[in-house]
N, C-alpha and C positions, 0 to 999 in steps of 0.2 A: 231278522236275526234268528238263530237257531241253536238252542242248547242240547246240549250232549248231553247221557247219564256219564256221573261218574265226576261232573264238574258241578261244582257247587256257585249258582247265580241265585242271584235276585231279578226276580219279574215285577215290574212295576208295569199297571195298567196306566197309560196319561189320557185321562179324557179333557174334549174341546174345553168343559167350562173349568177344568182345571188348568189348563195352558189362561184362559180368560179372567182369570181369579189373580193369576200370575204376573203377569203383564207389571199393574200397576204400583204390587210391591217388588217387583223388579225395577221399575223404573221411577222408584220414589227416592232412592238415592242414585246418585250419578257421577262418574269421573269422566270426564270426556279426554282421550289424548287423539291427538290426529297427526297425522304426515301424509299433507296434500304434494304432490309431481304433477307437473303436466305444463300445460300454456296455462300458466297463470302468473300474477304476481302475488306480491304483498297483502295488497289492500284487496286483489279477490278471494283470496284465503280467509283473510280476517271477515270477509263478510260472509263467507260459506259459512264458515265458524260459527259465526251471530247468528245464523238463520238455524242450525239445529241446537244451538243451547235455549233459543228461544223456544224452538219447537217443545222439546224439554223439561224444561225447567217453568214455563210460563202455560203450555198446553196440559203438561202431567203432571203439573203440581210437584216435579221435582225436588229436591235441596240436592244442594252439593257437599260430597262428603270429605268429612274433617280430616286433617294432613296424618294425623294418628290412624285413620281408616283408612289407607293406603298402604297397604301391604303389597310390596312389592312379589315376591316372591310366596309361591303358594303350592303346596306337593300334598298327596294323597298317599296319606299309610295304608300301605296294604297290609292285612292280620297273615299273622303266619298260617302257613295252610292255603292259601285260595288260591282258586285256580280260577281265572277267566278265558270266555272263548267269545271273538265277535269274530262273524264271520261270514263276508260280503261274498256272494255268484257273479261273475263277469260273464257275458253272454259271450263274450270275441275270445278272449285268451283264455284258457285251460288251466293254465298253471296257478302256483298259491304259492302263496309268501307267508310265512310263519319269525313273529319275533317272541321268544320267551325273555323274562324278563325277571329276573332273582334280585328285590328290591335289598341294596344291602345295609343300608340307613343313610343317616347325613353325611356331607362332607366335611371331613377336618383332617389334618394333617395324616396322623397314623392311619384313618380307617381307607385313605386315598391309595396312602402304599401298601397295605393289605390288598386291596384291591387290583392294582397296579400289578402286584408279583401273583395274583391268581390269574388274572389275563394274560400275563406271559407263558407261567406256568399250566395253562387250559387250550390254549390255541394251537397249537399241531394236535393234539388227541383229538381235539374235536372237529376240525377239520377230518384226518385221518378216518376217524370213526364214523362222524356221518357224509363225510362225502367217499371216501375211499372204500371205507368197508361197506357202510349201509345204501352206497350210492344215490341216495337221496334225492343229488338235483345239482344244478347250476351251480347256485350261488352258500357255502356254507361258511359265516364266518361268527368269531365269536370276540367281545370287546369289552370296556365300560362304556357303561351310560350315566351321564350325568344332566341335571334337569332340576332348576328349582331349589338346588341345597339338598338334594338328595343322590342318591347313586346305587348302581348295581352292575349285575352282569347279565350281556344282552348276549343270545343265540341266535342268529337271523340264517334261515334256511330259505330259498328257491326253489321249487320243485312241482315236478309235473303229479305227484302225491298228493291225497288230501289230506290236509293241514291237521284232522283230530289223529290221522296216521303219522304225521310227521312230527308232532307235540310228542306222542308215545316214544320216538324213538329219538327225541331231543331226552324227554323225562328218563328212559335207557342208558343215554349215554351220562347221564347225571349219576345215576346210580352206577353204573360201570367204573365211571372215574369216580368216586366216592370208596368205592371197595379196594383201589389198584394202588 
């Protein structure tokens, strides 16, 4: 992974005995959900089943957790201001793919059609701007994203550019249509 100046991360060191330390309070409680396919039936599901709850629950001193601790649905606030960058080398293909991501809060009625008529009203400009004018690359579109009970506005660019080049000139056209 590779940080930029100018983007604001957190580095966290993980060593072996802290992944080791981990382990067993990660696996001291446990939800187990499965969806087995294949040749199988019924009863060899149910017995796969039994062999890792046993594993478990009876090897790692597991418990199983209360219907109250199951939350279904689970989303990350982002604080206003951050900026994150992760950002993989493929040895075969050249090109990068860049998603920005403008978390715009939860789903409910109004804050949907807000969002709704800014994706209508954002989509030719930014098309136009970064594929047209800034030539960017292949693929430039821009939408909602929804996830979790939360939602935003996503920019996904394709391009033979590198991606802290192409964040810039997604952040550009933000500021551009913010003034216009």
């Amino acid at each position: 992974m590779k940080f930029y100046p100018g983007f604001r991360c957190l580095k966290i060191e993980i060593t072996v005995e802290m992944v080791q330390q981990t382990i067993p309070r990660l696996l001291s409680r446990v939800h187990i959900e499965a969806l087995l396919y294949g040749n199988l039936n019924k009863k060899m599901a149910l017995e796969l089943m039994d062999i890792v709850e046993n594993t478990l629950i009876k090897n790692m001193d597991s418990k199983y957790l209360m219907p109250s601790q199951l939350i279904r649905e689970r989303e990350v606030q982002l604080s206003d201001g951050c900026h994150y960058v992760y950002e993989v080398t493929n040895e075969i293909h050249s090109s990068s793919a860049v998603e920005t991501y403008y978390q715009c809060g939860v789903q409910e009625t109004r804050a949907n059609m807000l969002l709704e008529l800014l994706v209508e009203i954002i989509n030719e400009p930014c098309y136009n701007y970064l594929r047209t004018q800034e030539q960017l690359g292949y693929i430039v579109c821009s939408g909602a994203r929804r996830s979790s009970g939360a939602q935003g506005l996503r920019i996904v660019v394709q391009s033979e550019k590198p991606p802290t080049f192409i964040d810039g000139r997604i952040e550009a056209f933000i500021q551009y249509f913010d003034v216009s």
